[in-house]
C-alpha positions as CSV (number, residue, x, y, z in Angstrom):
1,X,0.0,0.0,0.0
2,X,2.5,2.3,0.8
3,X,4.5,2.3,-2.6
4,X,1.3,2.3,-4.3
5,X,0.6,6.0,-2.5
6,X,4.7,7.0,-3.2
7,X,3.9,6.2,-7.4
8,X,0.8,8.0,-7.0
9,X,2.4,11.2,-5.3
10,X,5.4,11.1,-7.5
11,X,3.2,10.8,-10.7
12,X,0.1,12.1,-10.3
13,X,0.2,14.8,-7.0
14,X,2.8,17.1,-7.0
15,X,5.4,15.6,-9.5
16,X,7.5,17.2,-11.8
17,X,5.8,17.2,-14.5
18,X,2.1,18.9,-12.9
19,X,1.1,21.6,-11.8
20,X,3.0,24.8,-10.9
21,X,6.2,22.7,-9.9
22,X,6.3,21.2,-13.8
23,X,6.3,24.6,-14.7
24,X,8.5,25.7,-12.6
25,X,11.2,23.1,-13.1
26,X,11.0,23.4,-16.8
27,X,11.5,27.7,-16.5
28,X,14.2,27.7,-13.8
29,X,17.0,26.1,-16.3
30,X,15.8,28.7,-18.9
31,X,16.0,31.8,-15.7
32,X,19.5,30.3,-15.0
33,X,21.3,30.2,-18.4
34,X,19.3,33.5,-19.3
35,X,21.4,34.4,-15.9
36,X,24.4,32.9,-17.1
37,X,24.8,35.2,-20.3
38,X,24.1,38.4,-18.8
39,X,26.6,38.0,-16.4
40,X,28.8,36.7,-19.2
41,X,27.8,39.9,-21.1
42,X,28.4,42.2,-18.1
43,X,32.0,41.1,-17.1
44,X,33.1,41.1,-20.6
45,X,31.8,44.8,-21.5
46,X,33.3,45.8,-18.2
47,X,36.9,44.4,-19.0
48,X,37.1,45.6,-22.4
49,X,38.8,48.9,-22.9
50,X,36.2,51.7,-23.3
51,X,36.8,53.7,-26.7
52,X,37.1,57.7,-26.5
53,X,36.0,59.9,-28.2
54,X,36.3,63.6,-29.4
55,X,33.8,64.7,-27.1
56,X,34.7,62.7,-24.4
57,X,38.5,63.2,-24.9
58,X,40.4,65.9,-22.9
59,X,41.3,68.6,-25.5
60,X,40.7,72.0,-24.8
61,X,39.0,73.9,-27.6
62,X,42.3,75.8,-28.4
63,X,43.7,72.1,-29.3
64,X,40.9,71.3,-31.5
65,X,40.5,74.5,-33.3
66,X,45.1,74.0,-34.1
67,X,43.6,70.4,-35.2
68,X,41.5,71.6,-37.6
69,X,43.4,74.3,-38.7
70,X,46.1,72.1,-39.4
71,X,44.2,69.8,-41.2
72,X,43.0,72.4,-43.4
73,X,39.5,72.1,-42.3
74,X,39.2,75.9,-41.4
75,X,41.2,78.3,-43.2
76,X,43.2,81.6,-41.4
77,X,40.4,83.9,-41.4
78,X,38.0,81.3,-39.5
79,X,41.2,80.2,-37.3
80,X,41.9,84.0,-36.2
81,X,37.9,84.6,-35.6
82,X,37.5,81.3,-33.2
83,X,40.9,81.8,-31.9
84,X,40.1,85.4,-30.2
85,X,36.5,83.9,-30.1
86,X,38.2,81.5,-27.4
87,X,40.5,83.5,-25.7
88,X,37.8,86.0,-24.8
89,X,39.3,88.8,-26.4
């Protein structure tokens, strides 16, 4: 009698494969590895080198405006204007 009541529990009460525990037991592998890769994700974004840019990049505006100047982006007329433009005078 009693292994009767132990195949009945396991199979047909609150097995694995009914009711909220089936569901939950077939999710929580999905939650985990879902888990796995965003953690993979985060350490691997956090231990890569971030890349700069202009904006974010240290230059004054004095440096920039010799850049473009120099790389004949702005010609002497524009580089005088922005250059006392800068300077405040």
């Amino acid at each position: 009698m009693m292994g009767h009541w132990g195949n009945n529990y396991m199979m047909g009460g609150w097995g694995y494969g009914n009711g909220i525990y089936g569901w939950m037991g077939m999710l929580m592998p999905l939650i985990m590895g879902f888990a796995i890769v965003l953690l993979g994700i985060y350490v691997f974004r956090r231990s890569t080198p971030q890349v700069r840019t202009g904006a974010l990049s240290n230059q004054s505006g004095m440096d920039i405006l010799r850049e473009r100047y120099a790389r004949g982006e702005i010609d002497s007329a524009e580089y005088q204007s922005r250059k006392q433009d800068l300077e405040g005078k």
